[in-house]
C-alpha positions in Angstrom: -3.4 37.1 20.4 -6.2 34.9 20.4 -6.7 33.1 17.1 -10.4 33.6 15.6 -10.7 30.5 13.9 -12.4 27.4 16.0 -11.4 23.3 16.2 -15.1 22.9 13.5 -13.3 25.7 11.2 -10.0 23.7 11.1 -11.2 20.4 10.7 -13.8 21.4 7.8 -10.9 23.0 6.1 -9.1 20.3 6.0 -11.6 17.9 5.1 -12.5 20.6 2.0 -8.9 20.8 0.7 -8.7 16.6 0.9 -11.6 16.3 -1.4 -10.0 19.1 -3.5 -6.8 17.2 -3.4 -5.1 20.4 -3.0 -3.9 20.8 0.7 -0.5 22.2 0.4 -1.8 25.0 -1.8 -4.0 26.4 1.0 -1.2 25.8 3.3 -1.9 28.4 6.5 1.4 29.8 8.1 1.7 28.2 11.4 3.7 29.8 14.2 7.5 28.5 14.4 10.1 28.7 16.2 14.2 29.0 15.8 17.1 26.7 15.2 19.9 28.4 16.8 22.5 26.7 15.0 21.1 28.9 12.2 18.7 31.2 12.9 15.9 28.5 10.2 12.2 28.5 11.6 10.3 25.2 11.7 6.6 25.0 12.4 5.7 24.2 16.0 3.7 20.9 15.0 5.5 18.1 13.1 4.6 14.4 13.0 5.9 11.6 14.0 5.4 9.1 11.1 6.1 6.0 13.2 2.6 4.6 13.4 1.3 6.3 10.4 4.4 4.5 8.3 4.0 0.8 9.8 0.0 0.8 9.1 0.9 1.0 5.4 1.5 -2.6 5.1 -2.4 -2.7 6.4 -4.2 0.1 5.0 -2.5 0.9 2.1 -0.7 5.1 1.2 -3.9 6.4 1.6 -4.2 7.5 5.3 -0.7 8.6 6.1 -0.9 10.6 2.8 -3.9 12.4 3.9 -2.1 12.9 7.4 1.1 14.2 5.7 -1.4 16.8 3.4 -3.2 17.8 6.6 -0.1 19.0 8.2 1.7 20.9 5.6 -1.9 22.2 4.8 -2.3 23.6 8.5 1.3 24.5 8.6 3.5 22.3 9.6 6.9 20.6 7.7 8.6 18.4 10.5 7.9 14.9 9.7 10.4 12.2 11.9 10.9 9.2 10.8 12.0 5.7 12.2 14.0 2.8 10.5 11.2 0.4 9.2 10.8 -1.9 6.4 12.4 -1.5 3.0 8.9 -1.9 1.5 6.6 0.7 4.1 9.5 3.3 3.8 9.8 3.1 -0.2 5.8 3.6 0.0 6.6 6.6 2.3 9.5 7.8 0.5 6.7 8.3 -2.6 4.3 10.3 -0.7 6.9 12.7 0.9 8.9 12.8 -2.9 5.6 13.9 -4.2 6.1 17.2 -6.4 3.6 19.4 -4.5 5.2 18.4 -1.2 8.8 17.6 -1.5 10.4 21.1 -1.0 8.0 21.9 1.7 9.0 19.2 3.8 11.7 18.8 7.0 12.6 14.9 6.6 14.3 13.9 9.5 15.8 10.3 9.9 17.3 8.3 13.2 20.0 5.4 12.8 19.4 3.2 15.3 22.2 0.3 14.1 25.7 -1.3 15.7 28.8 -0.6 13.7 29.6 2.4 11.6 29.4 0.5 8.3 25.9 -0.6 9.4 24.9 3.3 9.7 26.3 4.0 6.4 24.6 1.6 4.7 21.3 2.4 6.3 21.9 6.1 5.5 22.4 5.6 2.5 19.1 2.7 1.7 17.0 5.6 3.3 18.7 8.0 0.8 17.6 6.1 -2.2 14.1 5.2 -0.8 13.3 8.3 0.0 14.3 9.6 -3.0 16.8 12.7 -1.4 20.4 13.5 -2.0 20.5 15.3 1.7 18.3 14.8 4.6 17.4 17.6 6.4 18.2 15.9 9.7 19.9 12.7 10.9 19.7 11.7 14.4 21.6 9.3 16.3 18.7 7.0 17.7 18.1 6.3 21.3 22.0 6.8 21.7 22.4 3.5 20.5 26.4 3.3 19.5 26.9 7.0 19.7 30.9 6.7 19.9 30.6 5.2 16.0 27.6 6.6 15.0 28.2 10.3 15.5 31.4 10.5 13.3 29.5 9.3 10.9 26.7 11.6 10.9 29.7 14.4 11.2 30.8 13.3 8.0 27.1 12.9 6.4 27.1 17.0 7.1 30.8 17.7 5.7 29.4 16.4 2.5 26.1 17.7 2.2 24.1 14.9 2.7 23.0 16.1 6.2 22.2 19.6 6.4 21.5 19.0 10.6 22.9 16.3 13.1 21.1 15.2 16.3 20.6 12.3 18.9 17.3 11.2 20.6 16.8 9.5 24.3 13.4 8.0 24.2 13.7 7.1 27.8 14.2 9.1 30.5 17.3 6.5 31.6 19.3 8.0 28.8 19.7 11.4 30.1 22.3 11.4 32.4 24.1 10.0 29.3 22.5 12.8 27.2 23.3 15.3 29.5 27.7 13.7 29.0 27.4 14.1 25.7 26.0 17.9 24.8 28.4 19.1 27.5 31.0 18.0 25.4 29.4 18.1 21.7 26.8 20.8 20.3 24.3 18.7 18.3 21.8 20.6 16.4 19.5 18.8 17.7 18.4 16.8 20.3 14.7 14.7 20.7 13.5 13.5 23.9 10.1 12.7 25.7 7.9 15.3 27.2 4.4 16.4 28.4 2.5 17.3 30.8 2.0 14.1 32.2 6.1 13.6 31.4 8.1 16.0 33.1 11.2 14.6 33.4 12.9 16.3 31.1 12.0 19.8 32.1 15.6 20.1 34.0 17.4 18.7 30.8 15.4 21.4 28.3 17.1 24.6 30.5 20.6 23.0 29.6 19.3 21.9 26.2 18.5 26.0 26.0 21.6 27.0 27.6 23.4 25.2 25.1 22.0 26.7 22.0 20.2 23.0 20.8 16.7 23.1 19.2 14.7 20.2 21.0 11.9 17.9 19.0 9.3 16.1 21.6 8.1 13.0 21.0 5.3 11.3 22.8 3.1 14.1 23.9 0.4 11.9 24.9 2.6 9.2 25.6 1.8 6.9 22.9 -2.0 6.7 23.8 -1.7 6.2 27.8 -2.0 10.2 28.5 -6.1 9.6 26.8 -6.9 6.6 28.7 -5.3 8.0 31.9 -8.4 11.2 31.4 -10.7 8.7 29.7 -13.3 9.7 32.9 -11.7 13.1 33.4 -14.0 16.5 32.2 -11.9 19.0 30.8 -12.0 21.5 32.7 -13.7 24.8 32.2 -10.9 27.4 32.7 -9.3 25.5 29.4 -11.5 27.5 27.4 -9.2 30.9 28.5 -6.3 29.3 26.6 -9.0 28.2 23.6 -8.7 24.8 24.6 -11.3 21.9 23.9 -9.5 18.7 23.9 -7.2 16.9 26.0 -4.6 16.4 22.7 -4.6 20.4 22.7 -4.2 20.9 26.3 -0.9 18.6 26.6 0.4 20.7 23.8 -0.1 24.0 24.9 1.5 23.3 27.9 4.7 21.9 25.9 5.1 24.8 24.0 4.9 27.1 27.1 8.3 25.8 28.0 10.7 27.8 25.4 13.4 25.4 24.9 11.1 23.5 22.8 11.4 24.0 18.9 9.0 21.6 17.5 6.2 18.7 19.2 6.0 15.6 17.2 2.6 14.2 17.3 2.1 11.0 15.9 -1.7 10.1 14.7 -2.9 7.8 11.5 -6.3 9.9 11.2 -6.0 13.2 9.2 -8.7 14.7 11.2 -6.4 14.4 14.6 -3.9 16.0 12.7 -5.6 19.3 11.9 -7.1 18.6 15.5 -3.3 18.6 17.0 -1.9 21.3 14.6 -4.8 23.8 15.4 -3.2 23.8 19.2 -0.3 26.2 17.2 -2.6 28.8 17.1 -3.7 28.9 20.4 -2.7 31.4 23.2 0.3 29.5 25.1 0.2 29.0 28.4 1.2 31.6 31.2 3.6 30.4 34.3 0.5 30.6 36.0 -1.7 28.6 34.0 1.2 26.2 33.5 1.5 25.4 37.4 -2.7 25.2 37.1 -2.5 22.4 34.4 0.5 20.3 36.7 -1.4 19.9 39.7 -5.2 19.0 38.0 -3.1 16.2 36.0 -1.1 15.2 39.3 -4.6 15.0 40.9 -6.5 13.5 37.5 
């Protein structure tokens, strides 16, 4: 069903409710989807706090705050996080430990270290700064020393500090390794790249779903190149059948028009974007139809 409420409604919302200071209480329920290790729903929009984290050290709480607010006010819990400094992620590990946000929040984490004492001890820094007994998901990052690294993250979850283990591949080189390891291993989750200007992934999302994995996507404007790529480039008018009027919106409904996909990571500093990208949730998704249409005008863009 089409949703009634426009891109202006959203984004004055949000701008009311940060004024108010009272975003998570006017939280809207955002469609979600199903991790089948367990049957939870997560929100289909989630951020990832990469940029928003590292531009504390310039600009102060304030603006990832607001970003974090936005979300959770239009929906969404997923929040990804990458290892930083000790000082950005205490400062993050504030906002996200606030008392109107903590519960509603899906923390995930990603070790991206050599040697298995090296993960533990980062696990376990991140613990404290973030201010958690459990994390609600620890990923092995970029594969990077799986073979230590995942018994590790095995024993995080025997214990209760994990309640779901993953690994990302951030580059599309990494997935024939990928592919080796959840034919032998059944993650809960897995993250990798997509969009509609990154298809590479598409074949790996049908095992991904085949297997019984929920999937996070990361870079669904590919860090900032998929807007200067259509810089020049009209939207085109048969967008408006899917409700569509921005490029940001358009990339995401055609990710979540591939099932396999649990939950799309955008990653913004501006709160405003934020309600921009999460307002894409309530849109119609795409058809097969529609989905071939919105290939072939990027191929040709």
């Amino acid at each position: 069903m089409h949703s009634t409420f426009t891109r202006r409604d959203v984004l004055a919302a949000a701008a009311a409710a940060v004024v108010a200071g009272d975003l998570v209480a006017q939280a809207r329920v955002m469609p979600a989807r199903p991790i089948p290790t367990t049957g939870e729903t997560l929100p289909i929009i989630g951020l990832g706090s990469t940029r928003p984290v590292t531009a504390i050290a310039e600009r102060g709480p304030g603006p990832v705050e607001a970003v974090v607010r936005t979300l959770v006010e239009q929906g969404g819990r997923v929040v990804d996080t990458w290892p930083r400094s000790e000082a950005n992620d205490g400062a993050f590990g504030r906002i996200i430990s606030a008392r109107d946000l903590r519960e509603r929040l899906f923390v995930t984490i990603n070790l991206e270290q050599q040697g298995a004492q090296a993960g533990r001890e980062h696990f376990e820094r991140t613990l404290r700064l973030y201010q958690r007994e459990t994390i609600d998901l620890v990923n092995v990052g970029s594969l990077i020393d799986l073979d230590a690294q995942w018994p590790n993250l095995r024993a995080f979850k025997d214990k209760g500090q994990a309640r779901y283990i993953g690994v990302t591949a951030a580059q599309a080189a990494l997935y024939g390794q990928l592919e080796e390891f959840v034919k032998r291993e059944r993650p809960d989750f897995v993250e990798i790249n997509y969009s509609v200007t990154e298809r590479d992934a598409e074949p790996l999302l049908r095992l991904l779903a085949d297997r019984g994995i929920a999937v996070l996507i990361s870079r669904p404007f590919m860090n900032g190149a998929y807007f200067e790529r259509l810089a020049n480039v009209p939207l085109p008018p048969w967008a408006a059948e899917l409700g569509c009027d921005s490029w940001a919106q358009f990339s995401l409904q055609y990710i979540f028009a591939n099932p396999a996909v649990t939950c799309v990571l955008t990653e913004t500093t501006s709160a405003e974007h934020m309600a921009e990208n999460a307002l894409a949730a309530f849109l119609p998704t795409p058809s097969e139809a529609m989905s071939v249409r919105m290939r072939q005008l990027i191929d040709a863009a």
